[in-house]
C-alpha positions in Angstrom: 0.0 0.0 0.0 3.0 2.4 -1.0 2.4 4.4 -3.6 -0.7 5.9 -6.1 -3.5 5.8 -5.0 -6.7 5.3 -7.3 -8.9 8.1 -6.2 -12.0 6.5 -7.4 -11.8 3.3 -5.6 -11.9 3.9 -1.8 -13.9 0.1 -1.6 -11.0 -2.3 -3.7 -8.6 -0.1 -1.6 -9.9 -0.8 1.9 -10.6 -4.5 1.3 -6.9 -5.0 0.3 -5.5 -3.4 2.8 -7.2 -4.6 5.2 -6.5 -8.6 3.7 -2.7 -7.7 3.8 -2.7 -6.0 6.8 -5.4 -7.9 9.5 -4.4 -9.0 13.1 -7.6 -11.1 13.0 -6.8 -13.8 15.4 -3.1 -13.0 16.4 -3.6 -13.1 20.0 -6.9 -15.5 20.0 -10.0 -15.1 19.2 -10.7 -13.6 22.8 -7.9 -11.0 22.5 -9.7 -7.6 23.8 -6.1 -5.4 23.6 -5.6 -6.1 19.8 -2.1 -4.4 19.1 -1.3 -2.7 23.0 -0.3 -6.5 23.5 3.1 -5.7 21.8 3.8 -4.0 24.9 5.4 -6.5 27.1 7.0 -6.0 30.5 10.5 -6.1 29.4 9.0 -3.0 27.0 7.8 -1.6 30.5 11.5 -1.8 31.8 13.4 -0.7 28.7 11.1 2.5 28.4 11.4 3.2 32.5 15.0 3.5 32.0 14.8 6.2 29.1 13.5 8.5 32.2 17.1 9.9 33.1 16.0 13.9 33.7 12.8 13.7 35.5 11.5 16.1 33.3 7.3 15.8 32.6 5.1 16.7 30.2 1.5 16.7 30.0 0.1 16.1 26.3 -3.0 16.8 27.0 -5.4 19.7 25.4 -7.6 21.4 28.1 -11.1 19.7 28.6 -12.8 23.0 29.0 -15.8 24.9 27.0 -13.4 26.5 24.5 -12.5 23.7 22.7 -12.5 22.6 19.3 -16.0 21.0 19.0 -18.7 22.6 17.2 -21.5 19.3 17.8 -21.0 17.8 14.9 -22.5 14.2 15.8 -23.7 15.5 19.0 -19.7 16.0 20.0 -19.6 18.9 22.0 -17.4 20.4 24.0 -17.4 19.7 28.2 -20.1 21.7 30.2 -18.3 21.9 33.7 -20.5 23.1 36.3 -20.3 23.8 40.1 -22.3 22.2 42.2 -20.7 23.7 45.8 -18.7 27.3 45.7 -16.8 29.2 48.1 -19.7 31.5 48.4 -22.3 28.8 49.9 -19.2 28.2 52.0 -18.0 31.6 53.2 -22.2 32.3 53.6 -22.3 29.3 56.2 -25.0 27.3 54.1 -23.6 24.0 53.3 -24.6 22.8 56.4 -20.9 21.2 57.7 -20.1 22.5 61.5 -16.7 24.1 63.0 -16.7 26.5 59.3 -15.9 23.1 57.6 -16.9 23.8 53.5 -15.9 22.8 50.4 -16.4 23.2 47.0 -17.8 20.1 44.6 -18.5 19.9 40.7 -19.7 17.6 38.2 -18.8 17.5 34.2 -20.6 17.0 30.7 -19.1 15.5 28.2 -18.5 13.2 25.1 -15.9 11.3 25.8 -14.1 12.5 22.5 -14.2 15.8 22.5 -10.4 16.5 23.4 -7.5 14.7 24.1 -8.3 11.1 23.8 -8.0 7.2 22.8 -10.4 5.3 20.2 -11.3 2.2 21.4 -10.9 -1.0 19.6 -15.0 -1.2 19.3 -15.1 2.6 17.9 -14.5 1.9 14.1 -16.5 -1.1 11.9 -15.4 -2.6 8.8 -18.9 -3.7 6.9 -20.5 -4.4 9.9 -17.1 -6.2 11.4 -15.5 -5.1 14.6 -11.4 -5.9 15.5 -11.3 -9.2 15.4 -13.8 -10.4 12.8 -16.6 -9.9 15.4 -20.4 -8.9 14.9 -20.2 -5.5 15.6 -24.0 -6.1 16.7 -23.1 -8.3 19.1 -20.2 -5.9 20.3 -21.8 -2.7 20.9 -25.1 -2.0 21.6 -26.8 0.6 23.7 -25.4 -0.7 26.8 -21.8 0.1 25.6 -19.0 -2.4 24.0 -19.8 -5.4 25.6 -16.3 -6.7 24.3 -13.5 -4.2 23.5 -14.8 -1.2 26.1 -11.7 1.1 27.3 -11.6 -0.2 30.4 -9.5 -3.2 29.2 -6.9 -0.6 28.1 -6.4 0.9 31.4 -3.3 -0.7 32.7 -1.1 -1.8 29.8 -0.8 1.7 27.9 2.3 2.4 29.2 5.9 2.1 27.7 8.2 4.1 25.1 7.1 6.6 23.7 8.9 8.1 20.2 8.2 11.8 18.7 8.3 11.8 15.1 8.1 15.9 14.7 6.9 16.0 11.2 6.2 19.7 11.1 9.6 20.0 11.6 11.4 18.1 9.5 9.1 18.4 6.5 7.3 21.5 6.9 7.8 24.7 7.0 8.4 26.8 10.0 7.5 23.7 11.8 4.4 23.1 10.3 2.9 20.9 7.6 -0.3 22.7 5.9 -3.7 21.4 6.0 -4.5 18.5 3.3 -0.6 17.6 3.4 -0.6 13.5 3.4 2.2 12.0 5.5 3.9 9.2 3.8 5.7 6.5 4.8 8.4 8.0 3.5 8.1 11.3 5.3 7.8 9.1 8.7 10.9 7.5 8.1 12.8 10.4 6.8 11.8 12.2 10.3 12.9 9.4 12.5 16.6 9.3 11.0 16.7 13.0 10.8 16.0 12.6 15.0 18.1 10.0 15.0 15.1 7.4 16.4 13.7 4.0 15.4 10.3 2.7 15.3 9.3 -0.3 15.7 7.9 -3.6 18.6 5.8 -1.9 21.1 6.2 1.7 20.6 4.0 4.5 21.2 4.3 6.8 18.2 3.1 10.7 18.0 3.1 12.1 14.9 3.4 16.3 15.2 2.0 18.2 12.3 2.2 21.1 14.1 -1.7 22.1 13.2 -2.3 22.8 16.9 0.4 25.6 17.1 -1.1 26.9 14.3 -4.6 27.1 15.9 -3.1 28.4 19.1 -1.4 31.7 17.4 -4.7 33.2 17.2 -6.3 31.6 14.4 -8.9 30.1 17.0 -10.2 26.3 16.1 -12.2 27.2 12.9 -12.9 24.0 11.8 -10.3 21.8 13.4 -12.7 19.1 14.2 -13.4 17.8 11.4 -12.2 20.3 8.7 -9.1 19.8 6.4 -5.9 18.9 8.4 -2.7 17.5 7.6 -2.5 13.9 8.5 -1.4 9.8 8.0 -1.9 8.9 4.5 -4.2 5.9 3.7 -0.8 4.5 2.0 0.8 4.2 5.6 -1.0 1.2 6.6 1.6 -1.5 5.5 4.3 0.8 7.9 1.7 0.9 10.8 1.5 -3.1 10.2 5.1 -3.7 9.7 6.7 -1.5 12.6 4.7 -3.5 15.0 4.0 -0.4 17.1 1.6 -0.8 20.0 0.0 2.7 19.3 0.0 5.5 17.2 -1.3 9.7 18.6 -1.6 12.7 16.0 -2.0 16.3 17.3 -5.1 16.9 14.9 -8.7 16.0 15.4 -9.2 12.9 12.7 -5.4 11.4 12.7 -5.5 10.8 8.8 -5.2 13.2 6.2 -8.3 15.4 5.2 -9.9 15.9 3.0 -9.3 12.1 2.2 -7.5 10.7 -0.3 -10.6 9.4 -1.8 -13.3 11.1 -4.0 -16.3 10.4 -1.6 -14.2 8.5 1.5 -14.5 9.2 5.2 -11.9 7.7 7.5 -10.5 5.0 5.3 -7.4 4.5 7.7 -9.9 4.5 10.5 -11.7 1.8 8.5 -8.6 -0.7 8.2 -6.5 0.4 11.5 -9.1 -0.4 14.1 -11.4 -3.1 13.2 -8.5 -4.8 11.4 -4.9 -4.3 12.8 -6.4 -3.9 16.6 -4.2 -0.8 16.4 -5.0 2.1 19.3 -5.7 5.6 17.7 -4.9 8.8 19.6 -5.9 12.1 18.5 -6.2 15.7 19.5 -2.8 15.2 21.5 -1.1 18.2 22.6 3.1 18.0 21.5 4.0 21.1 21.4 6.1 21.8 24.5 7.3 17.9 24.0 8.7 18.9 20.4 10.5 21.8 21.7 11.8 19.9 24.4 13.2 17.2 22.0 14.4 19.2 19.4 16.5 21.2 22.0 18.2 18.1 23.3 17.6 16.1 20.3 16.8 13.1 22.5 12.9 12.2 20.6 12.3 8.8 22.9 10.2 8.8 26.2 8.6 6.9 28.8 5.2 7.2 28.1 2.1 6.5 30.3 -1.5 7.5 28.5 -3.8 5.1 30.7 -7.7 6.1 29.2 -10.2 6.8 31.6 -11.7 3.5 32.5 -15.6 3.6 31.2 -16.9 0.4 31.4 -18.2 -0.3 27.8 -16.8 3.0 26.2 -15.6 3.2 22.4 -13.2 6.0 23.5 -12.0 7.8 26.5 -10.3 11.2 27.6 -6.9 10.8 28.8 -3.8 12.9 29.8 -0.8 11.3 28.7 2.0 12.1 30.4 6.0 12.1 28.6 8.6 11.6 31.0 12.2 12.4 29.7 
């Protein structure tokens, strides 16, 4: 899947990647981790000992109402509301003695509508969920019966690699919307960082779109709208590097508009259901990606543990780079 694409043919395209490309059954037919089982413990122990400043970094987006969300699909973005305030406090009408008070507050929210993890049961393939399952039978109105997060909450920890894109493609650090990354452009960044890829990694892919939302050109239409991103010719390389997981800092991972007159998602379409592979998106690199390319030192321990939702296709989470 290097190479021309024909633009007219998102279906032949899909159905051969996802042939060549399938996990289906690698780690039994009960597997519920699909490709986060390539991290092992040994991983766990070779990543812990890339931690040698103590230096942390949150790549996380802020859950707040300014975010990127404009409801598309009923996403919108988190309603945060207190529920107890310093004023019932300093007022004396909480009802706690001695002047004990507090302050309490609950939170709306899709649980994709910032940084976060798609779940192995978020994505079908003709009506097929990772695996070969019957995405019926997977999830229904009572959540992912199967795959749901919460089996994800443990094991997503290990090393992490930066491949800054927007760096060492683009343009004043930054790749333009529509730009499709290549397999050649992700293996061009890791030697020019002087990285590999492969068994067990945790890749992020920097485009740089989210700096250039932040410098004041406010989200437009960031979720959702043209972006740079993972070409749909990248799936053999996501196959072939073995890498447990794979985080973009714009909202839909792959390229867009798609490479595909009349597509939506086809990476989506053959990553998830078919290589078991775990999607982030909306993750925040920036202060990472100046931190690496000052010391030139792009690989990390990496912990990015989803929220455990029992049954959820996807969950916020707050990955945290330690270097």
């Amino acid at each position: 899947m290097t190479g021309r694409i024909d633009r007219a043919d998102p279906e032949a395209a899909i159905a051969e990647a996802a042939r060549k490309y399938s996990n289906w059954g690698r780690w039994g037919e009960d597997d519920v981790r699909g490709t986060v089982n390539l991290i092992d413990e040994a991983a766990r122990v070779r990543a812990a000992a890339l931690v040698r400043r103590g230096a942390a970094f949150s790549l996380s987006m802020r859950f707040q109402n300014d975010g990127p969300q404009k409801g598309w699909r009923r996403r919108v973005n988190p309603v945060h509301t207190m529920t107890d305030t310093g004023t019932e406090a300093a007022l004396g009408t909480q009802g706690f003695p001695h002047g004990f008070g507090g302050a309490d507050d609950v939170i709306f929210m899709p649980l994709q509508c910032a940084t976060q993890w798609d779940g192995l049961g978020h994505i079908f393939d003709h009506g097929r969920a990772w695996n070969g399952r019957d995405a019926a039978r997977v999830v229904t109105s009572e959540g992912d019966q199967v795959t749901g997060i919460e089996h994800l909450a443990a094991p997503v920890t290990g090393r992490g690699v930066l491949l800054d894109v927007g760096r060492a493609v683009g343009e004043d650090g930054e790749l333009p919307d529509g730009f499709a990354v290549t397999e050649e452009h992700l293996t061009a960044t890791a030697d020019a960082h002087g990285v590999t890829v492969g068994r067990g990694d945790i890749v992020c892919v920097r485009t740089g779109q989210l700096a250039r939302v932040r410098r004041g050109e406010g989200w437009g239409d960031y979720a959702g709208g043209p972006a740079p991103g993972l070409s749909f010719t990248t799936a053999g390389w996501l196959h072939r590097t073995e890498i447990a997981a794979i985080a973009t800092d714009t909202w839909g991972f792959e390229v867009r508009p798609n490479e595909f007159d009349g597509a939506f998602q086809p990476l989506h379409q053959v990553v998830i259901p078919h290589l078991g592979l775990l999607v982030g998106e909306m993750w925040d690199l920036d202060e990472l990606a100046a931190d690496c390319a000052a010391d030139g030192v792009y690989e990390f321990l990496l912990t990015a543990a989803p929220l455990p939702v029992t049954g959820a296709v996807g969950a916020p989470v707050n990955p945290i780079a330690l270097k």
